[in-house]
N, C-alpha and C positions, 0 to 999 in steps of 0.2 A: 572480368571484374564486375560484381555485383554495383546496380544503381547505388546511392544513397539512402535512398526511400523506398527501395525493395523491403517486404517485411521478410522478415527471419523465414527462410524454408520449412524449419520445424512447425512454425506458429503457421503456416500455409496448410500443411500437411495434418496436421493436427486439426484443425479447422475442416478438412475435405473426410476426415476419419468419421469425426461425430456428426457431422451431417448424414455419412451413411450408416448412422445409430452403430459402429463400432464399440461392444461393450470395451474393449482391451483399449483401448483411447481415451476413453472414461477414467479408466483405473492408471494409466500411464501420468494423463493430465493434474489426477487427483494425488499423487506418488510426488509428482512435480512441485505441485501447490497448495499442496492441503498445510502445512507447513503456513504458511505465508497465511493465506486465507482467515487460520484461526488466532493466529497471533495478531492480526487487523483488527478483527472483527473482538479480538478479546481487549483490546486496547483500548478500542472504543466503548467496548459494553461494559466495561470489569466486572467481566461474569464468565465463569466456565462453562454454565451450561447452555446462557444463550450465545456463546459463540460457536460451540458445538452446534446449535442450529442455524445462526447464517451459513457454519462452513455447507451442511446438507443442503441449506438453499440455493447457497451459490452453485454448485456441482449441477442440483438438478435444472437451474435455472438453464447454467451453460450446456444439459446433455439434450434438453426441451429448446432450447434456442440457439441453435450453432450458428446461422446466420448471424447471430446479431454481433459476434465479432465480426469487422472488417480489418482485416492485416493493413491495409493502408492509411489506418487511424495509429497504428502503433502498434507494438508487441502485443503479445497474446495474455503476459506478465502482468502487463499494465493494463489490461483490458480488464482482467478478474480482479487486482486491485480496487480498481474502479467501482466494480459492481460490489465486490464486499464494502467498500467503504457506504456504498449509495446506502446498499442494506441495513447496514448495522449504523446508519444513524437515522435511517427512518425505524427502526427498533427502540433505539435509544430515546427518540423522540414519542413516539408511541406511549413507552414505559412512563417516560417521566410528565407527560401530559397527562396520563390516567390516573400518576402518584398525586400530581398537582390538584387534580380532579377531587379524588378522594380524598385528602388530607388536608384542603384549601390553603397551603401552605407556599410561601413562595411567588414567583411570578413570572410572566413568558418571557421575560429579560434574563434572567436567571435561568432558566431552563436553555436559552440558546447562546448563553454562554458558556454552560454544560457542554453544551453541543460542539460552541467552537472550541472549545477547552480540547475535549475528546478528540476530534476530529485533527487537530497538528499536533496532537500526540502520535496519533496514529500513523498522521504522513509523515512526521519525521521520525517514525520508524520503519516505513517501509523508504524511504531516502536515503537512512544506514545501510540497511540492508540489499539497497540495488548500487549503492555506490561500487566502484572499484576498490579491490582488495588493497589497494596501498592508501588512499585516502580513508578506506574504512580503517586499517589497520592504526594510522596517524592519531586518527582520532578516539577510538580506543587509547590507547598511550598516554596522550596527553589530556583528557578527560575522565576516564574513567580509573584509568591509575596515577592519576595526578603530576604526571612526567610534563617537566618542560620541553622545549624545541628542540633545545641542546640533546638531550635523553631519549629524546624522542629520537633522534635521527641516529645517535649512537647504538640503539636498540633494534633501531629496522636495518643501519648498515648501509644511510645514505647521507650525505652531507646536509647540513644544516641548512645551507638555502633551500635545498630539495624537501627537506620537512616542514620547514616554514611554508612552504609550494603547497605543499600537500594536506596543511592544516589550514590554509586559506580557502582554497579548493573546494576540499571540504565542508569547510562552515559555510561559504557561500553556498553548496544547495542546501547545505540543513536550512540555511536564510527562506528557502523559499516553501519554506514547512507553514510560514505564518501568512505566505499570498491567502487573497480572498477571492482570487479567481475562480471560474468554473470546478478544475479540476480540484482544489480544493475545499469545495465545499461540497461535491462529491459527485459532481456532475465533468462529463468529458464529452466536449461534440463529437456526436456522430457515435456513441454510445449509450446512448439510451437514458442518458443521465436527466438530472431533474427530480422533483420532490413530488 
């Protein structure tokens, strides 16, 4: 039986690939995540074409720096996470600093609450999306098709305390889309994070 805190074999192996500049590890990783990466990064920009360029960043960042994941920080998931969120809101912040610049409009309070705005939009999309298939499921249901508990649990084909389970569950990690911790503000130790 694997440790607890062993990291995922894949995210190990993967890691040991692009350090030996494995192009096929690159394009596997990217198949993986490219997905994910530009939906972050587009959340926080709302902009197509600059999250088309965090996603190329992030790739080249991870194919130029394979060290800097470590598997015993966490998934390799959460590790690109990580770095697109870091990226695309030093982009965001960039952009809207230069706009403030030129257009004297506005002020630095306003711009970083842009920022926080963006930034748990973003985490609590990527929170949907790494939930498990039954509390993401719940919560679909009951939010976005306006299904109650009852409806809820008739439709997935589990008893109503199990839905109610499942949509607490749920909301409690979306709850932690609005922490002001490290990791959500786009920083994660021992990952390079920081502004």
């Amino acid at each position: 039986m694997a440790r607890r805190d062993a990291p995922p074999r894949w995210d190990r192996k993967m890691q040991q690939r692009l350090a030996r500049g494995e192009a096929a590890a690159l394009g596997e990783l990217y198949d993986r995540f490219a997905s994910l990466v530009h939906g972050l990064a587009h959340r926080v920009l709302g902009d197509e074409h600059a999250a088309d360029g965090i996603t190329r960043e992030v790739f080249a960042h991870v194919w130029e720096n394979p060290e800097a994941y470590d598997p015993k920080q966490g998934p390799l998931r959460s590790w690109v996470a990580t770095l697109t969120h870091r990226l695309a809101v030093q982009r965001l912040r960039a952009n809207e600093t230069a706009a403030l610049a030129r257009d004297g409009r506005g002020s630095t309070e306003e711009l970083e609450h842009r920022v926080r705005r963006a930034s748990v939009a973003a985490r609590a999309d990527y929170i949907v999306t790494s939930m498990p298939t039954p509390l993401r499921a719940a919560l679909e249901l009951a939010y976005f098709q306006r299904r109650d508990y009852r409806q809820t649990a008739a439709d997935l084909g589990v008893t109503e305390d199990e839905a109610r389970r499942r949509l607490r569950l749920g909301l409690q990690l979306l709850s932690t889309a609005h922490d002001t911790g490290p990791s959500a503000a786009g920083t994660q130790p021992g990952y390079g994070g920081g502004r």
